[in-house]
C-alpha beads as a LAMMPS data file, in Angstrom:
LAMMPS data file: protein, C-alpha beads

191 atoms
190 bonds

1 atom types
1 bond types

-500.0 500.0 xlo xhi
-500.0 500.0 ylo yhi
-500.0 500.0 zlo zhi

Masses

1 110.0

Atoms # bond

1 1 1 -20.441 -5.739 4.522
2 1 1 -16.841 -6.732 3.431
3 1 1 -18.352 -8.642 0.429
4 1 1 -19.424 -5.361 -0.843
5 1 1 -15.927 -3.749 -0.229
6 1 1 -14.944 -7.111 -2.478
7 1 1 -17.063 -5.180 -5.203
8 1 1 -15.580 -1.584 -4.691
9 1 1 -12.156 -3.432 -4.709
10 1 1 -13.110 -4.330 -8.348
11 1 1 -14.292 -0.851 -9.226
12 1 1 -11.288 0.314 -7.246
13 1 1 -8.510 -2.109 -9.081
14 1 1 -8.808 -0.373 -12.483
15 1 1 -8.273 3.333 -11.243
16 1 1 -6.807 3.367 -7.532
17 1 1 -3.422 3.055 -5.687
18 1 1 -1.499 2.970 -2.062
19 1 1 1.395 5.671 -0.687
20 1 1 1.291 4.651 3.075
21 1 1 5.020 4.558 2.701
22 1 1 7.792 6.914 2.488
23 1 1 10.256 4.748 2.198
24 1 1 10.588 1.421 1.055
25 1 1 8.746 -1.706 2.543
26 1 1 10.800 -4.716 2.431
27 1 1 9.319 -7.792 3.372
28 1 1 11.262 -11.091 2.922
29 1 1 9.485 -14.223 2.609
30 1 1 11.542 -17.745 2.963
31 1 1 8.615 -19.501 1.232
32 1 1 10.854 -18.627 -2.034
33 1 1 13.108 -20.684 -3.647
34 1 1 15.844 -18.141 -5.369
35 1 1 16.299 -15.616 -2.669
36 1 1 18.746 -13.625 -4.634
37 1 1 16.091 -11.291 -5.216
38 1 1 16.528 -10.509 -1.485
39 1 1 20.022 -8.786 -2.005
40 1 1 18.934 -6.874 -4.844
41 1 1 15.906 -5.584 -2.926
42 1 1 18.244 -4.915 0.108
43 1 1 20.350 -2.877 -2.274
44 1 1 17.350 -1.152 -3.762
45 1 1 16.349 -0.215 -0.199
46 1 1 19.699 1.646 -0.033
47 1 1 19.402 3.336 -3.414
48 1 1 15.701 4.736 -2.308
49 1 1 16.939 6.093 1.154
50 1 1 19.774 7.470 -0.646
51 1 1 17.663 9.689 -3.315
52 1 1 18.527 7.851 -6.278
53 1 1 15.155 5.900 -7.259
54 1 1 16.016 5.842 -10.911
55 1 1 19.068 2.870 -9.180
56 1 1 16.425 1.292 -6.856
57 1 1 14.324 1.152 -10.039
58 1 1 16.644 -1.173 -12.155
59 1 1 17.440 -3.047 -9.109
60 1 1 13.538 -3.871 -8.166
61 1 1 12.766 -4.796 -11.221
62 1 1 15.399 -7.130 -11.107
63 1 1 14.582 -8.443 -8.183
64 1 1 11.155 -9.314 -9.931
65 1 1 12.752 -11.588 -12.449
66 1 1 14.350 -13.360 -9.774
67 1 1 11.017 -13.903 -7.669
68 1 1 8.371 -16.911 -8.837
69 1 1 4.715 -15.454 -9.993
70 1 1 1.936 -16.098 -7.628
71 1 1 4.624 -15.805 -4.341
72 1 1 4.600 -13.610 -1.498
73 1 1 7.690 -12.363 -2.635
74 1 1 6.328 -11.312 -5.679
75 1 1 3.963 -9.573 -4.105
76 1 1 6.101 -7.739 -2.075
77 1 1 8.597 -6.595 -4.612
78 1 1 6.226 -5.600 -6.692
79 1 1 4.528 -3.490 -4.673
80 1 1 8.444 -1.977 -3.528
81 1 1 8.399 -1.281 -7.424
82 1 1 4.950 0.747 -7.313
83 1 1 6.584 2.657 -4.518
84 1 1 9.972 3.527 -6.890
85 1 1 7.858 4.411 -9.962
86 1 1 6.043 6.798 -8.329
87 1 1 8.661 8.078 -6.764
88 1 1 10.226 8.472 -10.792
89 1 1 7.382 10.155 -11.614
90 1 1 4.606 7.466 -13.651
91 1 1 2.055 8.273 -11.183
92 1 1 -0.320 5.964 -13.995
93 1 1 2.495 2.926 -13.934
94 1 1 2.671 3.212 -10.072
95 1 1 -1.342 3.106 -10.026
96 1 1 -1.477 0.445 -12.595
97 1 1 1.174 -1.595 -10.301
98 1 1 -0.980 -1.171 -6.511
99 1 1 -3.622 -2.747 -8.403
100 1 1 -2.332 -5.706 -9.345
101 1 1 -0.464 -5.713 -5.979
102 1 1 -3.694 -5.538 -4.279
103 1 1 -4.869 -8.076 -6.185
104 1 1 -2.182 -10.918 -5.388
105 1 1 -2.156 -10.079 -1.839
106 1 1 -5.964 -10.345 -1.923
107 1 1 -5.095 -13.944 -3.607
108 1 1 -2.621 -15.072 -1.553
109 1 1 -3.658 -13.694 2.286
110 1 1 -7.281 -12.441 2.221
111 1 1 -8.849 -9.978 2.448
112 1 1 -8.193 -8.580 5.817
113 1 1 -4.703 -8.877 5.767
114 1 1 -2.419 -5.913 6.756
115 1 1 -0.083 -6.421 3.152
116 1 1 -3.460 -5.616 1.699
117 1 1 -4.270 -2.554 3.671
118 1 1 -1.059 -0.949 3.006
119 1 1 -1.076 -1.464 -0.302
120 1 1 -4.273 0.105 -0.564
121 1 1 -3.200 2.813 1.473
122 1 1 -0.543 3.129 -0.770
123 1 1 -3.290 3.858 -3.579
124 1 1 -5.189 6.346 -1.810
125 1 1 -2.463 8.078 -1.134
126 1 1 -1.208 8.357 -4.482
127 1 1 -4.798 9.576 -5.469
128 1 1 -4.941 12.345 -2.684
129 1 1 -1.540 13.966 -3.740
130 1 1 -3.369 13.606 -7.435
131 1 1 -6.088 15.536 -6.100
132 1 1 -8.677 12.392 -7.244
133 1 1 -10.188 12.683 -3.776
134 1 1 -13.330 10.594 -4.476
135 1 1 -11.157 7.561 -5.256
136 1 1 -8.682 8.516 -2.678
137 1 1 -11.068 9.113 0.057
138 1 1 -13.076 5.258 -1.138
139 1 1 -9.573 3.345 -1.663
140 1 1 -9.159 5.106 2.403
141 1 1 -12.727 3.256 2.979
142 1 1 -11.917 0.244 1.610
143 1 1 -8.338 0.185 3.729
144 1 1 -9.963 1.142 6.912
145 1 1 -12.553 -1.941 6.199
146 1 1 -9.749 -4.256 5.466
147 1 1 -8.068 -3.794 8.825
148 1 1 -10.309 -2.144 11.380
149 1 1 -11.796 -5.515 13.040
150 1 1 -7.838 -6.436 13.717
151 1 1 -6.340 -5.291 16.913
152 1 1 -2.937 -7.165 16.692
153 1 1 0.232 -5.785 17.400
154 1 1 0.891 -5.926 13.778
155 1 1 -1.252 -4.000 12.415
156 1 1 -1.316 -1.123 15.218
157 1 1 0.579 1.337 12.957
158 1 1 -0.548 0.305 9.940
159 1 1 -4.093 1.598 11.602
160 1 1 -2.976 4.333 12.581
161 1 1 -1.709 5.889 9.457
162 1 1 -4.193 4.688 7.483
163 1 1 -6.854 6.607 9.898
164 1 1 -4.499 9.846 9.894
165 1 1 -4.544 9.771 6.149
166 1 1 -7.833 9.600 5.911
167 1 1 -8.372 12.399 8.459
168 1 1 -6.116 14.655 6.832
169 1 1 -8.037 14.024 3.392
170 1 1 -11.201 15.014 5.429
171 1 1 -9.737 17.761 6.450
172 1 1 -8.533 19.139 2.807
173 1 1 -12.590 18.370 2.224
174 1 1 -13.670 20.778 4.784
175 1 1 -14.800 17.285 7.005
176 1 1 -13.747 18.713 10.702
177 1 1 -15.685 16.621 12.291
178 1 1 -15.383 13.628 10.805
179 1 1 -11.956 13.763 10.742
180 1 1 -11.552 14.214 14.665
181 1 1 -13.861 11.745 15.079
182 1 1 -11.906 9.088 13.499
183 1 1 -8.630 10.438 15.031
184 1 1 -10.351 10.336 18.391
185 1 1 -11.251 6.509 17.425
186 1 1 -7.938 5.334 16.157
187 1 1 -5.500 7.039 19.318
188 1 1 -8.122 5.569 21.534
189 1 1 -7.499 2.237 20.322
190 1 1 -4.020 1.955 19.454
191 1 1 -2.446 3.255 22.850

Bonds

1 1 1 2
2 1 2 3
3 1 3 4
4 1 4 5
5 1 5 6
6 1 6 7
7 1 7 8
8 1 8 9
9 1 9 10
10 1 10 11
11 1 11 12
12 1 12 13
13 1 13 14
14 1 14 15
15 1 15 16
16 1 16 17
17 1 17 18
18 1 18 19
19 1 19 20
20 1 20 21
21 1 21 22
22 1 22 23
23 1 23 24
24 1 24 25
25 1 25 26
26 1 26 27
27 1 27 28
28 1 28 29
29 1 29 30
30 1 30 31
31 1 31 32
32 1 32 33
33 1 33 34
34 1 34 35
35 1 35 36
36 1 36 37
37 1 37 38
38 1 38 39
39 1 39 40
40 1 40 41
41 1 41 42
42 1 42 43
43 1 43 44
44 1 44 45
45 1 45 46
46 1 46 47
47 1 47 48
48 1 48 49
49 1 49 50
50 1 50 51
51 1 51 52
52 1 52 53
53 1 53 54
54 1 54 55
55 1 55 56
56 1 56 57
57 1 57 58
58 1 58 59
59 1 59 60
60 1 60 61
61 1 61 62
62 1 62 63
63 1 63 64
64 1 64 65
65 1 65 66
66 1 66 67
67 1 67 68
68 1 68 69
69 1 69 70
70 1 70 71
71 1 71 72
72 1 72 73
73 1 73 74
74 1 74 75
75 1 75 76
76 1 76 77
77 1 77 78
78 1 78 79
79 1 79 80
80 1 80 81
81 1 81 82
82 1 82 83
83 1 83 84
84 1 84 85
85 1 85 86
86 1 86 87
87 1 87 88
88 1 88 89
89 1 89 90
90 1 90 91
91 1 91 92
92 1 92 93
93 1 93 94
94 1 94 95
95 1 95 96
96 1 96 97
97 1 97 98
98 1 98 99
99 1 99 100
100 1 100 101
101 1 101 102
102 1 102 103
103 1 103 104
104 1 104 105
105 1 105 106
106 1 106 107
107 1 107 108
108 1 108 109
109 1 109 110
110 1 110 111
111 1 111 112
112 1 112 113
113 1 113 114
114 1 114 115
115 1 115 116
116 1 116 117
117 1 117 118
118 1 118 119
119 1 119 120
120 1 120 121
121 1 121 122
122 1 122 123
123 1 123 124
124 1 124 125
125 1 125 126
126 1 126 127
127 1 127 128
128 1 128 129
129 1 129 130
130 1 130 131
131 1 131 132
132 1 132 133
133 1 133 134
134 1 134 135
135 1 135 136
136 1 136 137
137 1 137 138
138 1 138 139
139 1 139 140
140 1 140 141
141 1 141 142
142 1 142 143
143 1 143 144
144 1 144 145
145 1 145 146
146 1 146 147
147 1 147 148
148 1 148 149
149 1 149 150
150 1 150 151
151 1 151 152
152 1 152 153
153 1 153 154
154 1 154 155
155 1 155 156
156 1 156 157
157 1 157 158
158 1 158 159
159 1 159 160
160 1 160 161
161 1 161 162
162 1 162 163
163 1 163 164
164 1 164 165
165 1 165 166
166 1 166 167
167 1 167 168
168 1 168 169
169 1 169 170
170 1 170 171
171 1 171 172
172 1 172 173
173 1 173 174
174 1 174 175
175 1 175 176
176 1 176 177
177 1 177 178
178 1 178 179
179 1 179 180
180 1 180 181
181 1 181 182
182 1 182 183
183 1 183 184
184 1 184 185
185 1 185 186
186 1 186 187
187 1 187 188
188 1 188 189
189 1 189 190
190 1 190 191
């Protein structure tokens, strides 16, 4: 089954994206060499929270330059820039960005990974407030199918808003039931 969610993550990497997160996620990774990047993330962080995301912007993509392709903390500080340039407004850059995202997390942790899943919940979410519901409501799919074999500690809220995005998009759909149903699945395993 997750080989064909492989395939609908190819369909989905050329129109989807993630918006799990409100705020900024900021993962640091000591597998890379330059970790300057880390202080100009840490600063973007503060820009974000502060309302200014056009500051957090330049600073991220800073950060970028100072990150080696193919990392972890690529990955991550990319997909903390998707976050900003959606937040500035290029709903299509920020789109563009998740993909790739997706794509090196994908590459560098597998499938079922929780970076992953938030990333594509990132996506979806971005497509819901776009009111492209079809790919919001499969990029949800593919999420849920990325993470919902994993009952770590980790990924316990992760699961949970994924599931209570998803519900809410049934909801907007006129899905009751389907919607409680999942809620009713995802409190009853995350308590």
């Amino acid at each position: 089954m997750l080989v064909n969610k492989k395939k609908k993550c190819n369909k989905i990497s050329g129109y989807l994206m993630l918006g799990i997160m409100t705020s900024i996620i900021f993962v640091i990774y000591p597998l890379q060499a330059d970790q300057g990047w880390k202080k100009l993330v840490d600063e973007a962080g503060a820009a974000y929270e502060k309302g200014e995301p056009a500051k957090a912007l330049d600073l991220l993509k800073g950060a970028v330059e100072l990150t080696l392709e193919g990392t972890e903390a690529r990955a991550a500080v990319l997909n903390n820039l998707a976050i900003v340039i959606e937040a500035n407004g290029d709903l299509d850059g920020a789109e563009s960005l998740y993909t790739r995202v997706i794509g090196l997390w994908v590459q560098l942790l597998g499938t079922d990974h929780p970076n992953v899943t938030r990333t594509l919940g990132n996506l979806a979410d971005l497509n819901h407030r776009r009111g492209q519901f079809d790919d919001a409501l499969e990029a949800y799919q593919l999420a849920i199918a990325t993470i919902d074999t994993n009952n770590s500690l980790e990924v316990k809220e992760v699961k949970r808003a994924i599931h209570v995005s998803y519900a809410k998009l049934l909801r907007e759909l006129g899905r009751n039931n389907e919607a409680d149903q999942i809620l009713k699945k995802v409190f009853k395993r995350t308590q």
